[in-house]
C-alpha positions as CSV (number, residue, x, y, z in Angstrom):
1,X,-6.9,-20.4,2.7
2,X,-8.0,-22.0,6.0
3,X,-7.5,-19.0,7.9
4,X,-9.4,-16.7,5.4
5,X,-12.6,-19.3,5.6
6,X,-12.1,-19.5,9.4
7,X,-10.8,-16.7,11.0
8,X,-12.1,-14.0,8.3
9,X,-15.0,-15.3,5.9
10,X,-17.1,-17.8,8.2
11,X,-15.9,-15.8,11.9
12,X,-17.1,-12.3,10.4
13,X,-20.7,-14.0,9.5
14,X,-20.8,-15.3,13.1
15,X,-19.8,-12.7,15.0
16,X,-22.2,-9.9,12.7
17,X,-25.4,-11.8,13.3
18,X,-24.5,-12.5,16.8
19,X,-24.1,-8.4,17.4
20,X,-27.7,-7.6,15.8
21,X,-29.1,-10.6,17.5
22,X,-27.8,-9.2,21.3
23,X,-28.5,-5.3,20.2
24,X,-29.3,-3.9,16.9
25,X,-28.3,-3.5,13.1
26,X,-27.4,0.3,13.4
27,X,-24.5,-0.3,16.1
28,X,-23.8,-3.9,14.7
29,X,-23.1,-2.0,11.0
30,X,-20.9,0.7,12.8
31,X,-18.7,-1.6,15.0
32,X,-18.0,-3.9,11.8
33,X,-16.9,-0.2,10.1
34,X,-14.3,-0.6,12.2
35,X,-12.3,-2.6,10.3
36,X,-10.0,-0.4,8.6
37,X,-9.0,1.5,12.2
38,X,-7.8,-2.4,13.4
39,X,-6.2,-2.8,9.6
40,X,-4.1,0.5,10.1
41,X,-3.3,-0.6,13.8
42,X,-2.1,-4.3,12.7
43,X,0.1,-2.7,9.8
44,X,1.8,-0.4,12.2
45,X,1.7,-3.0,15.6
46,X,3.2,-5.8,13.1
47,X,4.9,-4.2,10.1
48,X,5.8,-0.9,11.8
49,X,3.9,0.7,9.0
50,X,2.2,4.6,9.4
51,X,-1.2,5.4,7.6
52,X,-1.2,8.0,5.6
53,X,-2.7,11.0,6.3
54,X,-4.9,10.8,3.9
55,X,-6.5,7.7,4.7
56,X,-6.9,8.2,8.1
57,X,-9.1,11.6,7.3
58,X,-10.9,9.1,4.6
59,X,-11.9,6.7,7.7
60,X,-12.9,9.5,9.7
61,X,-15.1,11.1,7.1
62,X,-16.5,7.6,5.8
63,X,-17.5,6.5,9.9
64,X,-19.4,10.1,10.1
65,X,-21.0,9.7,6.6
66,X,-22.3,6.0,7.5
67,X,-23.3,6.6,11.2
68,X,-25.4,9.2,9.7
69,X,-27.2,6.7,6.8
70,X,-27.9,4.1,9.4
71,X,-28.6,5.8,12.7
72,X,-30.4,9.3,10.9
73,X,-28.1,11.0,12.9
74,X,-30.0,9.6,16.2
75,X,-27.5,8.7,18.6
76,X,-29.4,6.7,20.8
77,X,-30.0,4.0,18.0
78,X,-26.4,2.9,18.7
79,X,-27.4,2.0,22.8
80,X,-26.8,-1.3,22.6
81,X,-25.2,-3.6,25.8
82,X,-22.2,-4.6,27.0
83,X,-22.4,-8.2,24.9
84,X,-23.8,-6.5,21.9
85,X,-20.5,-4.4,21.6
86,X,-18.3,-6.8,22.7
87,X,-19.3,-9.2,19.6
88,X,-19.6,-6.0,17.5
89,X,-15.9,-5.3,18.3
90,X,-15.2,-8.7,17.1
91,X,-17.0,-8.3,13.9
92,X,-14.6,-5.3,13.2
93,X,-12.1,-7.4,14.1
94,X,-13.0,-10.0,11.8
95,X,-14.2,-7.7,9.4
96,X,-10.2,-6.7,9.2
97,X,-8.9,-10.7,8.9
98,X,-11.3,-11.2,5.6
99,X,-9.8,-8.2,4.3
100,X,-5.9,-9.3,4.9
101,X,-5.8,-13.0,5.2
102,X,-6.9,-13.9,1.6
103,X,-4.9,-10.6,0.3
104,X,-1.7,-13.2,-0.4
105,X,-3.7,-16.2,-1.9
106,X,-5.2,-13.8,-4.2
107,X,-2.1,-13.0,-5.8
108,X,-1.9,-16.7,-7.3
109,X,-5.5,-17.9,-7.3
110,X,-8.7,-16.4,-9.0
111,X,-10.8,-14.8,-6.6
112,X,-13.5,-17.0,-7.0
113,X,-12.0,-20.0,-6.4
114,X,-10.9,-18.5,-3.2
115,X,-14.5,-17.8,-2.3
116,X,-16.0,-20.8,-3.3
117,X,-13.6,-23.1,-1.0
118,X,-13.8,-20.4,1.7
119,X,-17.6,-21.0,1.3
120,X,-17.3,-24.8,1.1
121,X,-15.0,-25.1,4.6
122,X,-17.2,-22.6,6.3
123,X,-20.6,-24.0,5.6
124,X,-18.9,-27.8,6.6
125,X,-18.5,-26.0,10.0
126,X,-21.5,-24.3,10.4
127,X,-23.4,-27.5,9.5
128,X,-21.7,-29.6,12.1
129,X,-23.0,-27.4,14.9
130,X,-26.4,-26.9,13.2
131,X,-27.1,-29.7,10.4
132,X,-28.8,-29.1,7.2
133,X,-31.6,-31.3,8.1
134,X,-32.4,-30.3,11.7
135,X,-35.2,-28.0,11.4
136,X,-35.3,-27.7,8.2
137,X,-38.3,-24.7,7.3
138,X,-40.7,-25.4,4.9
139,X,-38.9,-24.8,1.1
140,X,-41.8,-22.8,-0.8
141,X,-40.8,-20.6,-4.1
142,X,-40.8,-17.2,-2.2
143,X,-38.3,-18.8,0.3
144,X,-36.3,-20.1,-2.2
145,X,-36.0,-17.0,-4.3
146,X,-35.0,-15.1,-0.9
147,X,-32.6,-17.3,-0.3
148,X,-31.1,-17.3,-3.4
149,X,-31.0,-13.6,-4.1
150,X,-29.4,-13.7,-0.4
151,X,-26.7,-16.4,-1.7
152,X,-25.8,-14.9,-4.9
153,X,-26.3,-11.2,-4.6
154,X,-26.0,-10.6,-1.2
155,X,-23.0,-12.9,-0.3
156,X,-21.1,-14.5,-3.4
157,X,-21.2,-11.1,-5.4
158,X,-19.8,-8.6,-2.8
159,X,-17.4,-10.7,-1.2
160,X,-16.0,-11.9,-4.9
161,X,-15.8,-8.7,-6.0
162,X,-14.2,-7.5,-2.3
163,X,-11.4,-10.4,-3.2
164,X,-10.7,-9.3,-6.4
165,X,-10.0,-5.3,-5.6
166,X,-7.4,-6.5,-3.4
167,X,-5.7,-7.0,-6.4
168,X,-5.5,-3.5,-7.0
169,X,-5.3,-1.5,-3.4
170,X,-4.2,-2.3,-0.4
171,X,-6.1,-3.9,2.3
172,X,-6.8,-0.5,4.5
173,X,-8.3,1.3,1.0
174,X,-10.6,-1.3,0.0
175,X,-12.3,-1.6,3.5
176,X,-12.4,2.0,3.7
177,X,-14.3,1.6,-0.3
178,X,-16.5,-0.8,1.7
179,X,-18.4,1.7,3.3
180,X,-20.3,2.6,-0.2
181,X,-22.6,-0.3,0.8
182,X,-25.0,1.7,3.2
183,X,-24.7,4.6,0.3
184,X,-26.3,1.9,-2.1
185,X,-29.2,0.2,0.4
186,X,-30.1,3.7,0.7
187,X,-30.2,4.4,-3.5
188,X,-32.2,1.5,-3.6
189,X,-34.2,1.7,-1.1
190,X,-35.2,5.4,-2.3
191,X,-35.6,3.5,-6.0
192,X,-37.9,0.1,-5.2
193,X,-38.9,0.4,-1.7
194,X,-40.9,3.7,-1.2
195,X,-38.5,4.9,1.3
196,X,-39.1,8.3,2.2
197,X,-36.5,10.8,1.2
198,X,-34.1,11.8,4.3
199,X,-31.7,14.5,3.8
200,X,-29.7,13.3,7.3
201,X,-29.1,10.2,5.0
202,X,-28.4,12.0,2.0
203,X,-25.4,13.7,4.1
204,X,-23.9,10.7,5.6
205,X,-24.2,9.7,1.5
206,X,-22.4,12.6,0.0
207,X,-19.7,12.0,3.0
208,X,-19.1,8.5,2.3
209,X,-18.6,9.8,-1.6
210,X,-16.2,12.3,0.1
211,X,-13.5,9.8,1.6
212,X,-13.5,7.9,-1.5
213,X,-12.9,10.7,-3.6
214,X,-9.8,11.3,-1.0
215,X,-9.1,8.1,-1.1
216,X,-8.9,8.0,-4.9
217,X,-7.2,11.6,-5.3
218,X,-4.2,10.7,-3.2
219,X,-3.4,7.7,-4.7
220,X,-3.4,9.1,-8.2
221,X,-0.9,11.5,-6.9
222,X,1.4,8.8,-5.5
223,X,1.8,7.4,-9.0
């Protein structure tokens, strides 16, 4: 549990913001995609475990189908520097640990309780380098609504729902399923944003669709 709030949950968070903060959210979102390649290496490095084919051809075709949602296919929105991709690194690295670390404690514990104390030994941490009460901004009902939709839909939902497909596939699948996010933000974007159609976008969509359809095809076979 303390390793998955540490090393996985709370260092992931850290190490993300820290990557758009030194270069920018295209590259940051694409390093931390990483994951499954460090997943794949760990399994064979430790447990002398091969991928299977088919999920390495998943990863490849999920990396291409979200480098082209985020960057529109422009290359030079990943030029980032040398600290930027160094802390990017480590958020796919991390990215990897929140994935495997609380694969074993989910076998006996609910998923959300998981969370919650993951949540609960983070935050303790975070607050002793920057208390609660030290610049605190101004609390008005727009704030608080942000900040709330960021708490429960944006962290609490995905990550609980993250915890509880480990139940079901292994750790390299579900951060491979993980790429679906940028396929959404760009649904709803298109749906309650006014964001202009892009069809570069809509391909790196339809790819990420791809490599779970793979995904999902070759392990219906297994069984």
């Amino acid at each position: 549990m303390l390793a998955y709030a540490i090393f996985g949950l709370m260092a992931n968070l850290l190490t993300f913001y820290i990557s758009v903060q030194e270069g920018n959210a295209s590259a940051s979102t694409i390093l931390q995609y990483l994951s499954p390649l460090f997943i794949v290496l760990g399994s064979l490095v430790f447990q002398r475990v091969r991928p299977m084919r088919s999920d390495v051809i998943a990863f490849v075709v999920a990396m291409a189908g979200v480098f082209l949602a985020i960057t529109h296919g422009n290359i030079h929105e990943l030029a980032i520097s040398n600290k930027a991709l160094i802390w990017g690194i480590l958020s796919g690295i991390t990215a990897a640990f929140y994935v495997v670390l609380p694969k074993p404690v989910t076998k006996n514990h609910p998923p959300m309780i998981v969370l919650g104390w993951a949540l609960i030994i983070g935050s303790i941490l975070f607050n002793i380098h920057q208390p609660v009460w030290v610049n605190t901004p101004a609390l008005t009902p727009q704030l608080m609504l942000s900040m709330a939709t960021v708490i429960l839909v944006g962290t609490i939902l995905p990550f609980w729902a993250l915890l509880h497909s480990l139940k079901f596939a292994p750790s390299a699948v579900v951060s491979i399923l993980d790429a679906v996010q940028p396929v959404v933000t760009f649904v709803l974007s298109l749906l309650f944003l006014g964001h202009p159609f892009n069809v570069v976008e809509l391909i790196g969509a339809v790819l990420v669709i791809i490599a779970i359809i793979i995904i999902q095809r070759s392990r219906t076979n297994l069984e």
